[in-house]
N, C-alpha and C positions, 0 to 999 in steps of 0.2 A: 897820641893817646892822651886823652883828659886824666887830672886827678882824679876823678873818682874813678874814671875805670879802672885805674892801676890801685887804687884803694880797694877797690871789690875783687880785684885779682890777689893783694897780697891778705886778707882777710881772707878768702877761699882757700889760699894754700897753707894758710898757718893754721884754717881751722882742722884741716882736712889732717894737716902732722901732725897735732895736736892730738887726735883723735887717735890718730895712729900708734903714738908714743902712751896714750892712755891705756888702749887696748891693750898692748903688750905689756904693760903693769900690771893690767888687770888678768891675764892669762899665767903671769909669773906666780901672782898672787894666791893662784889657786892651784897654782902645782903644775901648768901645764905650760910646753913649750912652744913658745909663738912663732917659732919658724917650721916644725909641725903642721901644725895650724894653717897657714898661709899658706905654707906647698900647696897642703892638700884643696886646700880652697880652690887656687887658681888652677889646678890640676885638674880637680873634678868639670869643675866654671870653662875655662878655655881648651881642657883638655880633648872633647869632644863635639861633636855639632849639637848633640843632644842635648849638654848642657850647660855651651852657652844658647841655644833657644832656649833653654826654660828660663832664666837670669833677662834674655829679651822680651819675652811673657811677664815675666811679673815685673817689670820696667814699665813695659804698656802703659796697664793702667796710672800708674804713677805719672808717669808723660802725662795722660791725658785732665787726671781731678786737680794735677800742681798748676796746671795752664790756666784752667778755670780759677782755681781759687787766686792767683798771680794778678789773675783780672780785679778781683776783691781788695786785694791788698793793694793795688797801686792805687785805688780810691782808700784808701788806711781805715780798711772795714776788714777786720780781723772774723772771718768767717771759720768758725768749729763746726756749723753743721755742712759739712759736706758729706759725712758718713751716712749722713738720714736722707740726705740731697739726693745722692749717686745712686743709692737703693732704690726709693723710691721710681727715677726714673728709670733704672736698670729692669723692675717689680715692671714696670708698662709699657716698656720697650717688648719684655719678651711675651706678654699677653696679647697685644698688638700684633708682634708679628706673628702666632700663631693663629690668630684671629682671620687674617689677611693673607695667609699663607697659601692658598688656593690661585692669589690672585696673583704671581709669580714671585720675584726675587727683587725686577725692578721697580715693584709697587711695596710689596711689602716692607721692605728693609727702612727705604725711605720714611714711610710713612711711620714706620714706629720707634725709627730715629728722633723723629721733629716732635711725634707724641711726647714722647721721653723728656724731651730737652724743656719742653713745652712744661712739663708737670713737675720736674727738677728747679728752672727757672721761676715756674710760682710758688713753688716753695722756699724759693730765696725771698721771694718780695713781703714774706709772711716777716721776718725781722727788718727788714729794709723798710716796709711804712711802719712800724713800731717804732724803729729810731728820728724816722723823718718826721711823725706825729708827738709822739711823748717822749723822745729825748734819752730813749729806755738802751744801753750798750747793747748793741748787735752779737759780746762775747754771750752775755746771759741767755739772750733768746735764740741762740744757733743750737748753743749746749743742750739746751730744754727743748727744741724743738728734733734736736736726735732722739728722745725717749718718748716723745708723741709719733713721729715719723714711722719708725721702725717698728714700734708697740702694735701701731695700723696696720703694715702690712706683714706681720705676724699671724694679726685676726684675720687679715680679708684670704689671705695666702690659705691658711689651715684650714676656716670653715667655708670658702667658696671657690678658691683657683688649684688647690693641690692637688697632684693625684696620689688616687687612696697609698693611705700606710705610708705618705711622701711630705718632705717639704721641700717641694717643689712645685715649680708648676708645668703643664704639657710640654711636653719638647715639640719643637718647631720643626719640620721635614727639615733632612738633608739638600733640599735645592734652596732654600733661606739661607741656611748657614755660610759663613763666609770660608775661603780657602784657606787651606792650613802652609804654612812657607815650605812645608815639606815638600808638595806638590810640585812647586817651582824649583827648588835647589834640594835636591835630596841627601844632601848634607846634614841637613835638622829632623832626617826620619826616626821619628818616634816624641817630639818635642810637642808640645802645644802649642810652639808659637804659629801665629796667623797672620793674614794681611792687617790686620787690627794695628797691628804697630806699623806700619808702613803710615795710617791714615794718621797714628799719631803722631808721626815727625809732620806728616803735614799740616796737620794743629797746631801744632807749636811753630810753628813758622809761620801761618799765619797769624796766628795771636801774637807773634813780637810784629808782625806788619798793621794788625788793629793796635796796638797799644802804640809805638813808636810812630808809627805814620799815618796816622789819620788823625782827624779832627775832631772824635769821640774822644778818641785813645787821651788826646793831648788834655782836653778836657776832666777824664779820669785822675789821670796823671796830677794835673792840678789840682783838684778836687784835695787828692789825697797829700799832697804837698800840704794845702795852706787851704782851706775851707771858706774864712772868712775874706780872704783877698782875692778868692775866686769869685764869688760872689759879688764884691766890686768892680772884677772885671766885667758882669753881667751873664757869668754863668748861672745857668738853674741849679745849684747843686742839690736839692733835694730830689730832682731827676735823675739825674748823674748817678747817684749813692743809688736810685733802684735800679736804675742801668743795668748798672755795672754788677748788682747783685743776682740781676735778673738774667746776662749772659754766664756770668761765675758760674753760678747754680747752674744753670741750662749744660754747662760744658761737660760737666760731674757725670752727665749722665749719661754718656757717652762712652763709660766704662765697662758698660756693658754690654757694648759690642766685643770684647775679646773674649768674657767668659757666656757670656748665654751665643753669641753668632757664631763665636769663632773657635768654641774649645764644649762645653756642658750640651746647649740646645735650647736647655732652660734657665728662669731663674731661681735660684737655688737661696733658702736665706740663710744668712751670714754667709753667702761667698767672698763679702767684701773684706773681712777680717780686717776691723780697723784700719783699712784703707784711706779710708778720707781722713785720718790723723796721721798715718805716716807721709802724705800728698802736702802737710803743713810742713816737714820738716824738708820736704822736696823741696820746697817752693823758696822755702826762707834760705836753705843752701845756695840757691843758685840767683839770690836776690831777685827775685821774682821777674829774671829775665827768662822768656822761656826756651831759646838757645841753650843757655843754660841749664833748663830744666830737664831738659834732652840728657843731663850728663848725668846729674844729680841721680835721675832716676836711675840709672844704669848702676851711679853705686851701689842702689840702695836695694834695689836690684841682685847684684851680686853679692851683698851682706844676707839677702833673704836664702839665695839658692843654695849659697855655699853654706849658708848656716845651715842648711838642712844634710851638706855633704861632710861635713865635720860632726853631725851630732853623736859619733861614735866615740868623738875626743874630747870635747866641749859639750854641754846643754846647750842647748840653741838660743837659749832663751839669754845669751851671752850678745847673740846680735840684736837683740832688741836695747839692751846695755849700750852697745856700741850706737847705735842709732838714735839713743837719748843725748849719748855725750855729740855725739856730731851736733845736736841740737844749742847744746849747751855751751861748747865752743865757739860755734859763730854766731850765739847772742853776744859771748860775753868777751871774744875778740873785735866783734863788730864797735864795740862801744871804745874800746883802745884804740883801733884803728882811728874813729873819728873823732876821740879827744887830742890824740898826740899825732897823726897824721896831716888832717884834713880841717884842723884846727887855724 
């Protein structure tokens, strides 16, 4: 095992106790008893099939926007718009397939799969030639480009795709939709989980075999290393940086196959509920390996479901607390780690 892997191993478990021992400061702090607490979490969470599928469902997506955005960062293009990203193509994935719906399940789904990704991914490339052209941070125009994104299909949603008195738009027939895991192991009956997460561990596996094993990937990887020695090697890097912003984006959008295919029908707006920023905290947890990302999400995951199985004890809004400090740990272990470790 290399130093750094065991650098990113002992930086993951120190942020992660870290987090742990904050929590329960912060639960002391306010009167409430963190073993309480914790029971009941993992009680509600593993205690039934019902919910841990739900804790799997909202994993999902996170597996799938931290992989995309993983892609981003290993070129060290810090991308914020994935919330406008993942909408967007979520917004024409489900118009798509209800458009197409006539034409079965193996025409339709596909095709408004690749729409999707297709229109996610050019909306990455919109900050990606800005940086490659005028030199302008990819952080500024991701951010600004979530309140044109969204603001869009706000309008086009309300005054041309909803149905009446809805913000939403047509629900797609039951033979579109994808299978719910209940079907399969009736274990999880009554859960929303779907085969949607099944497609997402296979995402994430193969996005660590484009990033790690291929000849793109390695490229990226450079890129995001050292720009200007990549470049000497005779890499394009201003290609690269749209690349990679243009698979990033493109993957985002893919989120919406669990909730418009696989749980709703439609898309619904703000179903993402700052999604694409809690997918940053996924991603930087798990060092933007996406094996890792696989776990990440699962915590963050069970910080959401149980937060909602606790809010009899706790305000909820206690794991969003918890979910900043995770953040804030393995920046600011990260940095220890590699001055006195890997020094």
């Amino acid at each position: 095992m290399s130093k750094k892997i065991k650098a990113n191993i002992i930086s993951i478990s120190v942020s992660v106790l870290l987090t742990f021992l904050i929590t329960v400061l912060v639960l002391l702090i306010i009167g409430k008893n963190p073993a309480e607490v914790f029971i009941m979490m993992f009680e509600d969470v593993f205690g039934s099939g019902y919910g841990f599928g739900q804790t799997l469902f909202k994993a999902t997506p996170l597996i799938i926007c931290g992989c995309g955005l993983a892609i981003c960062f290993h070129a060290s293009l810090f991308n914020i718009g994935a919330e406008g990203q993942l909408n967007a193509g979520a917004f024409v994935t489900a118009l798509v397939a209800f458009a197409l719906s006539n034409a079965g399940f193996l025409i339709a789904v596909p095709a408004a799969l690749i729409c999707g990704f297709i229109v996610s991914g050019a909306l990455g490339l919109v900050p990606a030639v800005i940086k490659v052209k005028k030199g302008v941070s990819e952080v500024i125009t991701t951010i600004m480009m979530n309140f044109i994104i969204l603001a869009s299909i706000n309008f086009f949603l309300i005054d041309f795709f909803a149905v009446k008195s809805t913000v939403h738009t047509e629900k797609i027939p039951d033979g579109i939709m994808i299978s719910k895991m209940s079907d399969l192991l009736p274990g999880f009956q009554g859960s929303s989980l779907n085969l949607t997460f099944v497609f997402a561990i296979l995402m994430a596996v193969a996005t660590y075999f484009f990033i790690y094993k291929t000849k793109t990937g390695y490229k990226i990887r450079s890129v995001g290393f050292n720009e200007t020695a990549s470049r000497y090697m005779g890499i394009k890097t201003n290609r690269i940086v749209m690349l990679a912003f243009f698979i990033g984006s493109g993957l985002t959008s893919f989120v919406g196959m669990n909730f418009i295919m696989g749980y709703k029908g439609y898309y619904e707006f703000g179903f993402s509920n700052n999604l694409g920023f809690t997918a940053i905290a996924v991603a930087l947890l798990a060092k933007n390996n996406p094996i890792g990302i696989i776990f990440s999400a699962l915590l963050f995951g069970f910080l959401d479901y149980g937060g909602l199985a606790v809010n009899t004890l706790v305000p909820k809004e206690i794991m969003f607390v918890i979910q900043g400090i995770v953040i804030l740990t393995i920046l600011s272990v990260d940095k220890l780690v590699e001055k006195y470790y890997l020094k």
